[in-house]
C-alpha positions as CSV (number, residue, x, y, z in Angstrom):
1,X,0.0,0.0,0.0
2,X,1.2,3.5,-0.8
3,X,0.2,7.2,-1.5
4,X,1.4,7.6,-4.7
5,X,0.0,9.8,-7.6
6,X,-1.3,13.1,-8.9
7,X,-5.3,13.3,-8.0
8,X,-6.2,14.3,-4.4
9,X,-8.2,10.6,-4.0
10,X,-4.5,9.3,-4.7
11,X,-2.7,11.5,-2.1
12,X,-4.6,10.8,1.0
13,X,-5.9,6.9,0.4
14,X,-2.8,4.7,0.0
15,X,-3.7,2.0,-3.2
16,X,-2.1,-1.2,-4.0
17,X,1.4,-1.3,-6.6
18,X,2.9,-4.5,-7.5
19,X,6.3,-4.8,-7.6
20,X,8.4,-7.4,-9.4
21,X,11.6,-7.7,-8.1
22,X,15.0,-9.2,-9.9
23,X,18.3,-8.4,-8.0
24,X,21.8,-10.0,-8.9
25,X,24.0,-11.0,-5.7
26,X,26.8,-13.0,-5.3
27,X,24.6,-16.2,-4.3
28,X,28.4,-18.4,-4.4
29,X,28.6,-18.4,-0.2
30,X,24.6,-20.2,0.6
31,X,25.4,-22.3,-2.9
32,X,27.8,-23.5,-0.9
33,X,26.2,-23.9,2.5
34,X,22.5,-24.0,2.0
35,X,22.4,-21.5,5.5
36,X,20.5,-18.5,5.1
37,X,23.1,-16.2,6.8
38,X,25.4,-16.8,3.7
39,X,23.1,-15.6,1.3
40,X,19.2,-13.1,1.7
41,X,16.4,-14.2,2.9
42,X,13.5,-13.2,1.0
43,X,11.8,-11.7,4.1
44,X,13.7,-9.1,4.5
45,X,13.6,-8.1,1.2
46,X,9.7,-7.9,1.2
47,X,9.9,-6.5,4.7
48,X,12.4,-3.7,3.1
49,X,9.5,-3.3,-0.2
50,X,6.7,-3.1,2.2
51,X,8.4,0.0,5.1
52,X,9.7,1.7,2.2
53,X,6.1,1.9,0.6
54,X,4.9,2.8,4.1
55,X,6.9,6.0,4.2
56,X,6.8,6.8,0.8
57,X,4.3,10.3,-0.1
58,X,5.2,11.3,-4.0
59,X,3.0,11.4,-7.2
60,X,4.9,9.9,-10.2
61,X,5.6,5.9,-10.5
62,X,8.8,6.5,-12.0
63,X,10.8,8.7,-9.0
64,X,8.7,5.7,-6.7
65,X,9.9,2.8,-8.6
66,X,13.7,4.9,-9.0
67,X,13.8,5.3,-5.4
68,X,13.1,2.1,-4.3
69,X,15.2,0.4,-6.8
70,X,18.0,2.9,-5.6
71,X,17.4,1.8,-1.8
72,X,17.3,-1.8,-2.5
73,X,20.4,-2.2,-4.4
74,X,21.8,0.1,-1.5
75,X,20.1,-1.7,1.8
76,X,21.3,-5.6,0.1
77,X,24.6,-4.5,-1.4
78,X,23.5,-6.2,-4.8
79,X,25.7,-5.8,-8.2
80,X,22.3,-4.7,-10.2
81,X,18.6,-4.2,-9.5
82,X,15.7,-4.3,-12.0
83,X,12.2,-3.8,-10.9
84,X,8.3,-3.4,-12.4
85,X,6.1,-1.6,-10.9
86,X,1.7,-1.8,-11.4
87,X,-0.5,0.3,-10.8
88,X,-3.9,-1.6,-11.2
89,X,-6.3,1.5,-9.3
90,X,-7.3,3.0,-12.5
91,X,-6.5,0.4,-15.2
92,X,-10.2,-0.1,-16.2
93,X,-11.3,3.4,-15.6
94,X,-8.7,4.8,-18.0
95,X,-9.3,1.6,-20.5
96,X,-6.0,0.5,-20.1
97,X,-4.8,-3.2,-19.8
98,X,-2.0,-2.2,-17.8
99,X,-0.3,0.9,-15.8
100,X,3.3,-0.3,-15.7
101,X,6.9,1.4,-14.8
102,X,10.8,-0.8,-15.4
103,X,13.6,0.7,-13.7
104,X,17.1,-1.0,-13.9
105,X,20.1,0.2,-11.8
């Protein structure tokens, strides 16, 4: 759930996103181990999606979907980040079959 976007509906009621997530990390250590310590554990990473969303008060998708990218490369020291963001709220309204922002860092 966030507050993201440019109507005044958008700015006080947070609305769902979807993010897809891809992240490349040196995976060699837990390969080796099979012990979560050596590697991520997927929690976090949602945990990290979901406080970040939280906090987050803008209106464009893009500086969202830039930011969080930025923070998550950042917060789980990965070599590369690529994420997609949706925005379903106002896919039908607007006749749309999707409302969609790619960010790669």
């Amino acid at each position: 759930m966030v507050r993201i976007g440019l109507l005044e509906e958008e700015l006080y009621t947070p609305q769902d996103l979807f993010v897809s997530l891809e992240l490349e990390y040196d995976f060699g250590p837990l390969a080796q181990t099979d012990e979560i310590e050596d590697g991520l554990d997927y929690r976090d990473l949602v945990y990290r999606v979901r406080e970040f969303s939280k906090s987050y008060d803008g209106k464009s998708l893009e500086r969202y979907a830039h930011m969080l990218a930025a923070d998550l490369k950042s917060h789980f020291s990965a070599s590369s980040v690529s994420l997609t963001v949706d925005k379903p709220r106002y896919v039908k309204k607007l006749g749309l079959r999707k409302i969609q922002v790619k960010v790669e860092l």
